[in-house]
C-alpha positions in Angstrom: 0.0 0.0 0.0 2.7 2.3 1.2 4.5 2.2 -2.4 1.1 2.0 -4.5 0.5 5.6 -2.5 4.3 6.8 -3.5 3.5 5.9 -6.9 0.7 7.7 -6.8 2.2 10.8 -5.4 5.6 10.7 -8.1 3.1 10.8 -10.9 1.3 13.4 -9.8 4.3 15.5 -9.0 5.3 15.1 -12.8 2.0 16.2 -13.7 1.9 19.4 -11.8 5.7 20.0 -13.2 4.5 19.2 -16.2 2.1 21.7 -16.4 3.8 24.4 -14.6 6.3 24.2 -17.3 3.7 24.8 -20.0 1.8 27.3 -18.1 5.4 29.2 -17.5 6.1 28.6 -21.5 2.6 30.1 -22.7 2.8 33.3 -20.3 6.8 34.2 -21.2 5.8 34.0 -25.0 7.2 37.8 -26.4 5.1 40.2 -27.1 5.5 42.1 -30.5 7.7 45.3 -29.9 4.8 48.0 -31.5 7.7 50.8 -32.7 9.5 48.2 -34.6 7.3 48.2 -37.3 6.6 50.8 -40.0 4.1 54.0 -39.7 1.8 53.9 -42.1 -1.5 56.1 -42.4 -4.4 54.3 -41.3 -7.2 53.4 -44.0 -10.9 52.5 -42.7 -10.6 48.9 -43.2 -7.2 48.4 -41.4 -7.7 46.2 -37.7 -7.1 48.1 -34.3 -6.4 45.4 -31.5 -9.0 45.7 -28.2 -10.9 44.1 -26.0 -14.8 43.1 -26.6 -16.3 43.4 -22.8 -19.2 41.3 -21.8 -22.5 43.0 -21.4 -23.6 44.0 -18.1 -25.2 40.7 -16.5 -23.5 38.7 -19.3 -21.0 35.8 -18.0 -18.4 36.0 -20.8 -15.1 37.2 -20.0 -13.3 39.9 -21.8 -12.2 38.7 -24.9 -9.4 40.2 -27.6 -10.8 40.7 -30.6 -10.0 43.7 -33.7 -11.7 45.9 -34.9 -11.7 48.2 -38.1 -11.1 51.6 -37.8 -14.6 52.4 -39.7 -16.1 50.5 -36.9 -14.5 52.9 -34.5 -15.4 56.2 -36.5 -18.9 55.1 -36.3 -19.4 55.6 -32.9 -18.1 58.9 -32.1 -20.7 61.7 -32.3 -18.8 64.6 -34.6 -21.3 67.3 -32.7 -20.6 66.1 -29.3 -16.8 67.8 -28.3 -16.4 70.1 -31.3 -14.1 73.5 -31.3 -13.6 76.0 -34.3 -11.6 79.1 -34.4 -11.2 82.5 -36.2 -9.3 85.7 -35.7 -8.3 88.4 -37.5 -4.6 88.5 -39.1 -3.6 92.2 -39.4 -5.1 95.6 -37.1 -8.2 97.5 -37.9 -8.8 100.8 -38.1 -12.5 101.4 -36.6 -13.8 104.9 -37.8 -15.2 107.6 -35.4 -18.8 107.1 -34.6 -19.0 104.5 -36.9 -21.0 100.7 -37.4 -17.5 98.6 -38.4 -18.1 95.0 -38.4 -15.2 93.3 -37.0 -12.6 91.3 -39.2 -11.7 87.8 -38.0 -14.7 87.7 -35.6 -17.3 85.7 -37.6 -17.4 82.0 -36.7 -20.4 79.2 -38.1 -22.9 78.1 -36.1 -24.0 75.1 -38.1 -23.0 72.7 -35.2 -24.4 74.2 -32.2 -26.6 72.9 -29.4 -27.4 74.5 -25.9 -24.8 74.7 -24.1 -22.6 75.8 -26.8 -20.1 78.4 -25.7 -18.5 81.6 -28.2 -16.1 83.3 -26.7 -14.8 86.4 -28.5 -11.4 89.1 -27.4 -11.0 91.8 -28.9 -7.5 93.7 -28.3 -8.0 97.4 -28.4 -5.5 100.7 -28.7 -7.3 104.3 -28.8 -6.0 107.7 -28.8 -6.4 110.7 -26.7 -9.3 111.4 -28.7 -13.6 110.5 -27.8 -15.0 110.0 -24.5 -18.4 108.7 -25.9 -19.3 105.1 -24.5 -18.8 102.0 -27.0 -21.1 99.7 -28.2 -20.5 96.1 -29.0 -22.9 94.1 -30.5 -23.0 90.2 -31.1 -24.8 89.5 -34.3 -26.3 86.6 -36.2 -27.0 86.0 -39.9 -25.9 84.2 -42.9 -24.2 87.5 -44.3 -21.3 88.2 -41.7 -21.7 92.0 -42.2 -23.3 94.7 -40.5 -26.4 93.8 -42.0 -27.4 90.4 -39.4 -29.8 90.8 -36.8 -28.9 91.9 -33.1 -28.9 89.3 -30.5 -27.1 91.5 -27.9 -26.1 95.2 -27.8 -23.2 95.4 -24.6 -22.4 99.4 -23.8 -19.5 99.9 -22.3 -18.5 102.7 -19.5 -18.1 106.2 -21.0 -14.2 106.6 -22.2 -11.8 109.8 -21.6 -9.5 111.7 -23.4 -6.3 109.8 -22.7 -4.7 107.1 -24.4 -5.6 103.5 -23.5 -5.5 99.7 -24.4 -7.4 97.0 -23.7 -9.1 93.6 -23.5 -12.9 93.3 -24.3 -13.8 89.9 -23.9 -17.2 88.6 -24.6 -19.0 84.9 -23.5 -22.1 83.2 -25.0 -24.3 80.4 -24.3 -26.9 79.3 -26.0 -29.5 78.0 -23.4 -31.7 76.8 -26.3 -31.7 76.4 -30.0 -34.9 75.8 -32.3 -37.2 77.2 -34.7 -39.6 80.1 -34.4 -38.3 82.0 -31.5 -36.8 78.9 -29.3 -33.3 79.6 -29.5 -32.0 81.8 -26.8 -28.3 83.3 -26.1 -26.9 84.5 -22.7 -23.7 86.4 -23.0 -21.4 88.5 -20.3 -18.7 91.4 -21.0 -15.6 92.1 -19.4 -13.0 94.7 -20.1 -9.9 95.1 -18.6 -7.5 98.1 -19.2 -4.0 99.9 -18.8 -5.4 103.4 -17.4 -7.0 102.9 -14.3 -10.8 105.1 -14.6 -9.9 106.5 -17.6 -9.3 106.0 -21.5 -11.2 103.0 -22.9 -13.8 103.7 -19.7 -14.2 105.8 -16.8 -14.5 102.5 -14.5 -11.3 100.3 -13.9 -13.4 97.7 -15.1 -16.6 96.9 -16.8 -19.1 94.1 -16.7 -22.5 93.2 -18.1 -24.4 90.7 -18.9 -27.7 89.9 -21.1 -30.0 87.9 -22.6 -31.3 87.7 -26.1 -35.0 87.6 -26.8 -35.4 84.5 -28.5 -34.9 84.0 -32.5 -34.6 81.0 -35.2 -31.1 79.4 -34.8 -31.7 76.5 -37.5 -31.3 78.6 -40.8 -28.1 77.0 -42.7 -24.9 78.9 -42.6 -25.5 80.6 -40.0 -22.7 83.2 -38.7 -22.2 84.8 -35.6 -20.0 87.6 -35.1 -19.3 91.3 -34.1 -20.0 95.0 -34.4 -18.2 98.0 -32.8 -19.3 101.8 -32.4 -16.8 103.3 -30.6 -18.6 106.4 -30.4 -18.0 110.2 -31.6 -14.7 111.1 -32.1 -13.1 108.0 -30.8 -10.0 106.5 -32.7 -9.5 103.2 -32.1 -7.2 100.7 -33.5 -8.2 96.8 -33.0 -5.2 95.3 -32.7 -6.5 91.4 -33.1 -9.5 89.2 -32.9 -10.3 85.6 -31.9 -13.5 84.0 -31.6 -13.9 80.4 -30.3 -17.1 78.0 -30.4 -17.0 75.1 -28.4 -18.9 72.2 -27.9 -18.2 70.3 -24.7 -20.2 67.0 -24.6 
C-alpha cells in the first residue's frame, strides 16, 4: 500500500511539473515590440487590436478581438466635443462714430446645441481722442456684415481723453436652440484696461451681462460675429481678434 501511495504521489508530482512548465512557457511567449514596425496612415478597413467586454449581467469574459477603424469612427458623435476658431490676421482701423463690423470675428454656427459656448477678445488701442461710450454688438446671420440681426447690444462705461489699451472679452451660451423663437443666447462682458478710470472707460473695469430675446437658430450657414461703435470722435485701433465656439459634450 505504502509504495502503490508513493507511486501515486511521483506521478502526480510530474503532472503538476508538467504543467507548470507549459503554463510558464505560454505566459513568457514575447510580445511584439509596436515601434519596430513601419508607420503607415491608417485606412478605414485596417484592424485596431481591443478588448470586446461582456454586457452587463453577461458571463463571458473579456475577450481580444479587432476591430476596423470604420467601426470605431462610427461611434463617435462629430457634434458632441467640437471647437472651431477664427481671428483676424492684421489691425483694424474702426472709424469715429461708426458701425464697423469686425474682421476675424465671424465663426459658423452650423453645429451648435445648448450649451454651446463663443467666446470672443477683442484687443483694443485708442488715442487721446472721444469720450463717448462703446457699443459692442453680437450678431447673427448668414451674411457676416453689418447687415445680421442683433442678438445683444453690450455698452460699455463712457471713455476719456487719454490714451488706453485693452481687453474686451465677450461669452455666450446658448441656453436653447430651435425654430420660431426657441433659440435663446446668454452672453457676459468684461473689459480690462491699462489706465486705471480713464481712457477706454471711466471705470477700472466693466461688466455686463444679457440675454437675447429669442430668434430662429436653424437657418443654414448661419454666422455669428461682431460689431463696434466706438462712439463720436473716438479713434480706435483693434489690434486682433479671436473667436472660439465650443462644444463640450
Amino acid at each position: 500500500m505504502e509504495l502503490l501511495v508513493k507511486k501515486i504521489w511521483l506521478n502526480l508530482r510530474l503532472i503538476i511539473k508538467t504543467f507548470l512548465i507549459k503554463l510558464k512557457i505560454k505566459t513568457n511567449k514575447t510580445m511584439a515590440i509596436t515601434y519596430a514596425y513601419p508607420t503607415v496612415t491608417p485606412e478605414l478597413q485596417d484592424l485596431l487590436l481591443g478588448t470586446e467586454i461582456a454586457a452587463q449581467g453577461g458571463e463571458d469574459a473579456p475577450r481580444t478581438r479587432t476591430f476596423t477603424v470604420s467601426s470605431i469612427l462610427d461611434l463617435i458623435d462629430p457634434d458632441r466635443y467640437t471647437t472651431a476658431f477664427n481671428n483676424s490676421i492684421a489691425p483694424q482701423s474702426i472709424p469715429a462714430a461708426t458701425l464697423t463690423y469686425l474682421t476675424g470675428s465671424n465663426i459658423s454656427t452650423n453645429n451648435i446645441k445648448a450649451g454651446t459656448v463663443v467666446t470672443w477678445n477683442i484687443s483694443v488701442s485708442k488715442t487721446s481722442a472721444g469720450s463717448a461710450s462703446p457699443l459692442f454688438t453680437v450678431r447673427f446671420g448668414t451674411n457676416g456684415t453689418t447687415a445680421d440681426a442683433t442678438l445683444l447690444t453690450f455698452i460699455a462705461g463712457a471713455q476719456t481723453p487719454i490714451l488706453d489699451e485693452g481687453l474686451f472679452t465677450i461669452r455666450c451660451i446658448f441656453r436653447s436652440i430651435g425654430s420660431g423663437t426657441s433659440a435663446i443666447l446668454a452672453g457676459d462682458f468684461t473689459l480690462v484696461h491699462d489706465f486705471a478710470n480713464g481712457g477706454l472707460s471711466n471705470s477700472n473695469s466693466d461688466y455686463s451681462f444679457l440675454l437675447s430675446s429669442g430668434f430662429n437658430s436653424t437657418t443654414p450657414n448661419s454666422i455669428l460675429g461682431i460689431t463696434v461703435n466706438s462712439g463720436a470722435a473716438a479713434a480706435w485701433t483693434i489690434n486682433q481678434v479671436d473667436v472660439k465656439i465650443e462644444n463640450k459634450g
